[in-house]
C-alpha positions in Angstrom: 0.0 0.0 0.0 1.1 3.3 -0.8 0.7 6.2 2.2 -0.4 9.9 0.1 -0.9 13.1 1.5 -2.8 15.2 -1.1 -1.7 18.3 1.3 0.7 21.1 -0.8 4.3 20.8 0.3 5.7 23.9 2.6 8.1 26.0 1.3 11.0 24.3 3.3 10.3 21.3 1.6 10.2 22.6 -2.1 13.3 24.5 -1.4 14.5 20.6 -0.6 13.4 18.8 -3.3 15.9 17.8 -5.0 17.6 16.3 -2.1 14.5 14.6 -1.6 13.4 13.5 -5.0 17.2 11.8 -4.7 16.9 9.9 -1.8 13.2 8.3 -2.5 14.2 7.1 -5.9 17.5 5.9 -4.4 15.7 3.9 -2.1 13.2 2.5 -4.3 15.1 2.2 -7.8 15.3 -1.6 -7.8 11.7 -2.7 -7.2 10.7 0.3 -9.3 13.1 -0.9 -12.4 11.4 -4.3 -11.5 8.3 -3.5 -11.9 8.5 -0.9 -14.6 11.7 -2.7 -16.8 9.6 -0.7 -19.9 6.5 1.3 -19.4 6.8 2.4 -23.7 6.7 -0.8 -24.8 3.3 -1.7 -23.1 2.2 1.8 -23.4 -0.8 3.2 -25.8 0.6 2.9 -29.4 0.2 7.0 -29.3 2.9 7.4 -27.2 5.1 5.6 -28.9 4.5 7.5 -32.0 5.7 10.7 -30.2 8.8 9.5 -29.1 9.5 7.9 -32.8 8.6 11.0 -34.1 10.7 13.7 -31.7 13.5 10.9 -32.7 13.0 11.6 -36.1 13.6 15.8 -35.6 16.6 15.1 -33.7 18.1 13.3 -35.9 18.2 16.2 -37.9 20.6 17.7 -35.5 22.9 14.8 -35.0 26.2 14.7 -34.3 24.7 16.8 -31.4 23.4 14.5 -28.8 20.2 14.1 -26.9 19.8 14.3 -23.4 17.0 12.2 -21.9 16.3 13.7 -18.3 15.0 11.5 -15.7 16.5 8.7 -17.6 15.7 6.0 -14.6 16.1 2.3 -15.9 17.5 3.9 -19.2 14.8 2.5 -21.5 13.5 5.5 -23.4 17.2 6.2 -23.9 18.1 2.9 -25.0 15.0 3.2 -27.7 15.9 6.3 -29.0 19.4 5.0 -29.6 17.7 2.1 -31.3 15.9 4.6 -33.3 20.1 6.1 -34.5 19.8 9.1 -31.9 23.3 9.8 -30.0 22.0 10.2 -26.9 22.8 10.0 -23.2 20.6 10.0 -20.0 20.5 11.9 -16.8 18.7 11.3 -13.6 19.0 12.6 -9.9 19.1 9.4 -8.6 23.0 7.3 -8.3 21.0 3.9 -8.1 19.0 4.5 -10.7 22.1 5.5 -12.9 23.9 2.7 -11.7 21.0 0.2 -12.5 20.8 2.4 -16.4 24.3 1.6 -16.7 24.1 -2.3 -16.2 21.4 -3.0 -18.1 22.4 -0.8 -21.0 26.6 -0.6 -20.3 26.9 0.5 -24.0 25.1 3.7 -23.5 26.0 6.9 -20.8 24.1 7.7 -18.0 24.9 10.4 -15.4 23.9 11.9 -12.4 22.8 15.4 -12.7 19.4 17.6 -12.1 17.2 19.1 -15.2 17.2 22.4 -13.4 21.7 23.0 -13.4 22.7 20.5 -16.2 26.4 20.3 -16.6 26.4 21.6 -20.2 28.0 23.9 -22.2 25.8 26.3 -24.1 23.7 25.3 -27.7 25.1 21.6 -27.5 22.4 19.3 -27.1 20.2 18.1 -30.8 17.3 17.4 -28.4 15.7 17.3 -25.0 13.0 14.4 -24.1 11.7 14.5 -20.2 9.0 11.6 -19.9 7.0 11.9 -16.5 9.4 13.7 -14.5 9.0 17.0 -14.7 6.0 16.1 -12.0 8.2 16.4 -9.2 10.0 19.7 -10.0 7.9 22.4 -7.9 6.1 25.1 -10.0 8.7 28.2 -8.5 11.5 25.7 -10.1 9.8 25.1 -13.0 11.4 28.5 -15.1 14.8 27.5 -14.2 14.7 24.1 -15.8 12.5 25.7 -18.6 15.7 28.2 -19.2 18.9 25.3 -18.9 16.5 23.6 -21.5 16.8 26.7 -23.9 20.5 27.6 -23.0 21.8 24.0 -23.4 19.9 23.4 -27.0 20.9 23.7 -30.4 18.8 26.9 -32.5 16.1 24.2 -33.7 16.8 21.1 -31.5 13.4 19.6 -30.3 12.0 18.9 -26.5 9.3 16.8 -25.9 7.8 16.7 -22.9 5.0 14.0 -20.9 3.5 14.7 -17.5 0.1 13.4 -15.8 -2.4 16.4 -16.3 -4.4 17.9 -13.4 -5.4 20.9 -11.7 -2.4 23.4 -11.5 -3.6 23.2 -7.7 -3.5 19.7 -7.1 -0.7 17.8 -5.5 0.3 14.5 -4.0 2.4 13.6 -1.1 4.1 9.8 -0.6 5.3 8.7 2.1 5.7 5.3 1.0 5.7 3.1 -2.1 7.4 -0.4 -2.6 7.2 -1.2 1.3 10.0 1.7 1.4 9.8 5.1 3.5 10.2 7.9 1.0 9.0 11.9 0.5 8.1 12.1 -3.0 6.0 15.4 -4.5 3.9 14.9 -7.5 2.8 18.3 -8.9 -0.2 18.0 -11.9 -0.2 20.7 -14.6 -2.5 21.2 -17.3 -0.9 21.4 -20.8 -1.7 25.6 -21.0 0.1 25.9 -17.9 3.5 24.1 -18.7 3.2 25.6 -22.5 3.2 29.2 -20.7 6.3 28.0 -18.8 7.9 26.8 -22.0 7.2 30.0 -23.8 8.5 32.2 -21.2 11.9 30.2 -21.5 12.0 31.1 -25.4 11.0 27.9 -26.7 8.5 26.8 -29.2 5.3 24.7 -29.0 4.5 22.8 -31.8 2.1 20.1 -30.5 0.2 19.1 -27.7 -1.4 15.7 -27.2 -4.3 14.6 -24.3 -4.6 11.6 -24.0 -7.6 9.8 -22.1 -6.4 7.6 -19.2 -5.9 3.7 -20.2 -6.5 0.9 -18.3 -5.3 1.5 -14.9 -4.0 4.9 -15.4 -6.1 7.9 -13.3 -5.3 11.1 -15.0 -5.1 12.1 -19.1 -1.6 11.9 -20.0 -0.1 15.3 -21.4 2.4 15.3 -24.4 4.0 18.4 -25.6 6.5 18.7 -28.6 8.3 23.0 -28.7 11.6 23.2 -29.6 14.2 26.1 -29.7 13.0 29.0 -32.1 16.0 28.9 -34.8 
C-alpha cells in the first residue's frame, strides 16, 4: 500500500526537493526498475508514436546529442538510440544510474538535475523528459525551462509528458514499494507548462491529451516546442 498526503508541500520542503526526489528514488530504484523494466513498450501505441517522431527531428541535429532527463532504468534512452539518436541519460538518482548503466553498459548515463545541467551552451540536438518534470515544484519550473533553452541547439526539439491535473492539485508519498520515502507529485495542465515553456524562449508545436488507459487515473499530457531557430 502506498501512504499519500494530497496536502501542498511547505516552502521548506520545495526548497529541498531535489535532495528529496534523490533519496526516495535511491531507495526504491530496484523494485521500481522491477516493476517498470519498460513502461513504452506496453504503453498506448500513441505514445510511442511521439517518441519515434521527436527521434526523427533530432536526428536532424545529429552529431549533437540528446539528453533524456530522468532517464531512470534507461529504456527510453536505449529506444531512442535504437531509433540512430546519440543520446545520453541523466537522472538525480545514483542507483537508478547505476541500474541504467548495467542494463544498457553500451550507453551513458549520469547523475545530474534538469534544473543546473552540466552543459556547455547550444550543445544538445534534443531534449526528451517523460514523466518527471511532476516532481520539480512550480517556482523551479522556469529554471529548468531556461537550462532547457540555454543547453539546445537553435532548432533542437524537446518533448515533454506529464500526468495532467489541476495546476492546484498535489500528491504527497510517504511510501511506495514497502519503502519510506518523501516524494512530491505536482499535476499541470498542458496551458500551464506551455506558458512555462514560452517564457523560456521555446516553441510549441504540438500538444497531445490523451484519455487515461486501463489503470491509469489522469489524461496523459504530451507536448513537442523546440528552440526558435
Amino acid at each position: 500500500m502506498t501512504a499519500e498526503n494530497p496536502q501542498t508541500p511547505t516552502t521548506a520542503e520545495r526548497a529541498d526537493f531535489l535532495e528529496t526526489t534523490r533519496a526516495s528514488y535511491d531507495a526504491i530504484a530496484p523494485a521500481y526498475t522491477e516493476a517498470f523494466p519498460d513502461w513504452l513498450a506496453d504503453s498506448h501505441p500513441l505514445d510511442r508514436s511521439l517518441v519515434t517522431t521527436f527521434a526523427e527531428l533530432a536526428r536532424d541535429h545529429a552529431p549533437a546529442p540528446v539528453a533524456d532527463l530522468g532517464s531512470g532504468p534507461g529504456y527510453i534512452t536505449a529506444r531512442l538510440a535504437a531509433l540512430g539518436v546519440p543520446v545520453f541519460g541523466v537522472d538525480i538518482s545514483p542507483q537508478m544510474v547505476a541500474l541504467a548503466r548495467r542494463a544498457h553498459p553500451e550507453l551513458r548515463f549520469h547523475v545530474g538535475s534538469m534544473t543546473s545541467l552540466d552543459l556547455p551552451d547550444e550543445t544538445l540536438g534534443g531534449i526528451i523528459a517523460l514523466f518527471s518534470i511532476i516532481h520539480v515544484p512550480d517556482d523551479h519550473l522556469p529554471a529548468a525551462f531556461t537550462e532547457f533553452h540555454r543547453v539546445l541547439r537553435p532548432g533542437a526539439p524537446v518533448l515533454l509528458s506529464f500526468q495532467s491535473g489541476d495546476t492546484e492539485d498535489r500528491l504527497h508519498l510517504t511510501e511506495r514499494f514497502g519503502q519510506e520515502i518523501a516524494l512530491d507529485y505536482y499535476w499541470r495542465t498542458p496551458d500551464t507548462v506551455t506558458d512555462a515553456l514560452t517564457k523560456a524562449g521555446l516553441q510549441l508545436q504540438a500538444r497531445v491529451l490523451r484519455e487515461p488507459q486501463g489503470e491509469e487515473k489522469r489524461p496523459r499530457a504530451f507536448l513537442l516546442a523546440r528552440r526558435a531557430a
